[in-house]
C-alpha positions as a printed Julia matrix, in Angstrom:
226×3 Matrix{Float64}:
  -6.24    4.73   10.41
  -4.55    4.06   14.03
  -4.55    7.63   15.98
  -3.49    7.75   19.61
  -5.62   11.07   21.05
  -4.05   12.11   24.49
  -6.94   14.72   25.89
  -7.23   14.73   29.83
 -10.9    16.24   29.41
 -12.89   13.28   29.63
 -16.3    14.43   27.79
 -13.63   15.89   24.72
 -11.83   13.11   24.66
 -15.02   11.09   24.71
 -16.56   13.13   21.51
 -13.45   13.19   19.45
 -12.93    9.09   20.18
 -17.11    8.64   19.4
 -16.77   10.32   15.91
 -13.52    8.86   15.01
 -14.5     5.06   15.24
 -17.63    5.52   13.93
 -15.76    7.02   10.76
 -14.4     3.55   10.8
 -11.04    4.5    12.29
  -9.07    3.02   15.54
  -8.13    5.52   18.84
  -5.85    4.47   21.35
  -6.33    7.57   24.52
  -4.24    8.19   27.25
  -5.38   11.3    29.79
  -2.08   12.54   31.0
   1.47   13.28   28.95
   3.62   10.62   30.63
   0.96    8.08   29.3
   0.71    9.56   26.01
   4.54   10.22   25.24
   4.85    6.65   26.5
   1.77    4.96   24.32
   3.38    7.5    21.12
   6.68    5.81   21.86
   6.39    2.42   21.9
   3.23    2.19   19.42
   3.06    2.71   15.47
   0.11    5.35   14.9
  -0.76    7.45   11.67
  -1.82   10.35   13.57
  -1.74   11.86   17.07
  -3.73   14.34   18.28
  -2.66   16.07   21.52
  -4.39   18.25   23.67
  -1.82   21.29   24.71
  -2.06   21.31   28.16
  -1.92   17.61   30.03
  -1.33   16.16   33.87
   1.42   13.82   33.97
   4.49   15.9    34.57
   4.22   16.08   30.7
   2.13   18.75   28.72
   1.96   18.44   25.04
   4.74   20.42   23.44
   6.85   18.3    25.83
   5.39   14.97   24.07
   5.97   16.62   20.35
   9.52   17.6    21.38
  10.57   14.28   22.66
   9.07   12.52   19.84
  11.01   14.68   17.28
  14.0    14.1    18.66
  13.84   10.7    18.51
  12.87   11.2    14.83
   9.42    9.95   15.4
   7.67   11.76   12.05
   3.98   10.79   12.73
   1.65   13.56   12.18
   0.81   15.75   14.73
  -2.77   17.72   15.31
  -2.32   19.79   18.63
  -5.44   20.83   20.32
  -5.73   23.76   22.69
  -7.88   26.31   24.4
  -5.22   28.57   24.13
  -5.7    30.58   20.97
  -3.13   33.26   20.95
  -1.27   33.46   17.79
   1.94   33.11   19.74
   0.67   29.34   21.29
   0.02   28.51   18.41
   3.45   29.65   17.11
   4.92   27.9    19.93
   3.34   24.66   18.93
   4.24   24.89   15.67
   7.4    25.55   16.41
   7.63   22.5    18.77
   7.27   19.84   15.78
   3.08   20.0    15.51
   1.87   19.85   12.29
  -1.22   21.66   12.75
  -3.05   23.76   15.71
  -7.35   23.62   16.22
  -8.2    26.03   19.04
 -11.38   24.68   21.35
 -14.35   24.96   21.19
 -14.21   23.15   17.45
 -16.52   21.12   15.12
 -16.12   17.54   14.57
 -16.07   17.66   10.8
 -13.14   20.36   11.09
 -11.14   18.39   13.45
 -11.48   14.73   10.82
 -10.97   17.19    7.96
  -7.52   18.92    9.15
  -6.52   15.05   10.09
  -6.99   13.85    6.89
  -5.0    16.91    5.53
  -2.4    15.69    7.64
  -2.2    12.59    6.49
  -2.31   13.06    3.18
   0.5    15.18    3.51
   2.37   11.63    5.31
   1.48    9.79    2.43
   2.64   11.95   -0.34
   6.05   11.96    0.65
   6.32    7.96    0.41
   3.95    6.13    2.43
   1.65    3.61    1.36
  -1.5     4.78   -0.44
  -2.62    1.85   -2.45
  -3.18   -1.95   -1.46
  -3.54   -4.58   -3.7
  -4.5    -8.56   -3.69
  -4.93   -9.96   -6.61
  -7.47   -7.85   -8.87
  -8.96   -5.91   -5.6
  -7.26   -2.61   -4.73
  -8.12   -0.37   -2.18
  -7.16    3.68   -2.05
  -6.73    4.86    1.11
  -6.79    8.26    0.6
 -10.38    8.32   -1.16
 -11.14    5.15    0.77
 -12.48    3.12   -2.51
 -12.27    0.02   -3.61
 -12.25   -1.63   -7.16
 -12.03   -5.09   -8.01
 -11.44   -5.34  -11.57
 -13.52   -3.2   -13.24
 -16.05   -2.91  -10.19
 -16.06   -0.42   -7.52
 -17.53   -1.68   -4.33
 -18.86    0.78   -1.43
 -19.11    0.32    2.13
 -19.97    1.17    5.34
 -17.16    2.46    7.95
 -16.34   -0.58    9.65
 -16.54   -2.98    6.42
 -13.83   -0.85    4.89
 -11.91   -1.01    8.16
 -12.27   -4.67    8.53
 -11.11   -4.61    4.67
  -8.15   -2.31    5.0
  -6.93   -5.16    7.99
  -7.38   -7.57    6.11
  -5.42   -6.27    3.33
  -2.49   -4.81    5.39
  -2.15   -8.53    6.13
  -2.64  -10.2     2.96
  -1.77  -14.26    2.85
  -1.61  -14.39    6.84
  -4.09  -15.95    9.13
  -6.0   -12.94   10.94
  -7.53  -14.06   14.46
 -11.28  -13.32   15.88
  -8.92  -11.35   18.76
  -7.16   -9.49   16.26
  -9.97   -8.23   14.66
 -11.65   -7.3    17.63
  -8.96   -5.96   19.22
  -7.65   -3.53   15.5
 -11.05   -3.18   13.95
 -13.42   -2.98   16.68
 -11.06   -1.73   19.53
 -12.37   -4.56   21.7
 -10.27   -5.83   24.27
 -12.32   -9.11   25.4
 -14.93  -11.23   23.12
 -18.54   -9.69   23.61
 -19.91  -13.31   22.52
 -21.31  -12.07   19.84
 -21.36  -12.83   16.14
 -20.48   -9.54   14.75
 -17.38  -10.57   13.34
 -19.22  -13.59   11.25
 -21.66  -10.98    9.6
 -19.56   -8.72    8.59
 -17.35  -11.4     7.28
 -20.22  -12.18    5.25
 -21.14   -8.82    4.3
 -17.67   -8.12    2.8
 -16.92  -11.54    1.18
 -20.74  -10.79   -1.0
 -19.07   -7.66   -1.94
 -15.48   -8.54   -3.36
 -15.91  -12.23   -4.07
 -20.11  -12.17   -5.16
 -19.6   -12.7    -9.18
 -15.74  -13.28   -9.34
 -14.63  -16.85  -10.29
 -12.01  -16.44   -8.02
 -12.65  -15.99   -3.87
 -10.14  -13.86   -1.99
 -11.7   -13.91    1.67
 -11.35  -17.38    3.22
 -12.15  -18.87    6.16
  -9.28  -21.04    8.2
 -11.27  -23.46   10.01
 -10.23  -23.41   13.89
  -8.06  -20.54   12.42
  -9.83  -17.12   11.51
  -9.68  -15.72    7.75
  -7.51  -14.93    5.29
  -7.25  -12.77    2.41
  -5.26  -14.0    -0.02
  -5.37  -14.55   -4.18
  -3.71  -18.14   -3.45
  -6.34  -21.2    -2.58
């Protein structure tokens, strides 16, 4: 998943961002509201999580408001310190979908954001990709291809969902770094390559037919067309 977190408390913001990516998922952060409501705005994200109180002229009921009104529907998980019933009324209220007071657990924060989600996706969102005989569930983030389920590690099955979001078109070294590693420069390394490898021995190892292919000059491709 793409969340945008906009937290202005650097070592939260810096916990919350650790876990996320390594559960394989991608987090844009801004540290004020101005930044946030503008990143939330002009970005596509499946989830925002928004800390209550925020610098920037903008606090975070002010972001949900403005985003509801522009019919922006992307779930919203509002964090706070303020843990009176009525703030968390007034969040509610605002257009948040859900409320986690601080101090809070990791494992509750990814669990109430998966909630969320799930929510998204039940009312008409994608929930299934498909190329050729491999399809990937996104909400129980498996894989079969055919009659063989394949497991991986967080980033494989983020490189994997990429890849399948954009089935039959070239994908880049930069875009991969940049959507499944959340690089925004080349480290000179060849991370990219093995894990290339890694996934193409897991859903093309056996099959007569190879989906992952390597453009020459290009990047890869994951397509059920040669």
């Amino acid at each position: 998943m793409k969340i945008l977190l906009v937290e202005d408390n650097q070592q939260v913001a810096q916990f919350v961002r650790k876990g996320l990516t390594e559960a394989g998922h991608a987090v844009d952060h801004a540290d004020n509201g101005r930044d946030g409501l503008f990143m939330a705005s002009s970005e596509s994200y499946d989830a925002l999580i928004l800390d209550r109180m925020l610098p920037g002229g903008v606090d975070g009921l002010g972001i949900i408001e403005a985003l509801r009104r522009t019919g922006n529907t992307t779930p919203i998980l509002i964090l706070s310190a303020l843990s009176d019933v009525d703030e968390r009324i007034r969040g509610l209220k605002a257009g948040g979908d859900d409320y986690l007071t601080k101090p809070f657990a990791f494992g509750e924060l990814e669990a109430r954001l998966m909630a969320l989600t799930r929510r998204g996706q039940s009312a008409g969102q994608e929930t299934m990709l498909k190329v050729g005989d491999l399809t990937l569930d996104i909400l129980s983030r498996t894989a079969m291809r055919g009659s063989k389920a394949i497991s991986f590690k967080p980033r494989e099955y983020k490189l994997l969902e990429y890849l399948m979001r954009h089935a039959g078109q070239v994908v880049t070294r930069t875009m991969l770094l940049e959507n499944v590693w959340d690089y925004h420069f080349d480290p000179q390394t060849n991370v990219i390559d093995v894990h290339i490898s890694n996934l193409r021995q897991k859903i093309d190892a056996g099959f007569d037919k190879p989906l992952l292919q390597t453009v020459r000059g290009a990047g890869y491709r994951l397509s059920e067309n040669a």
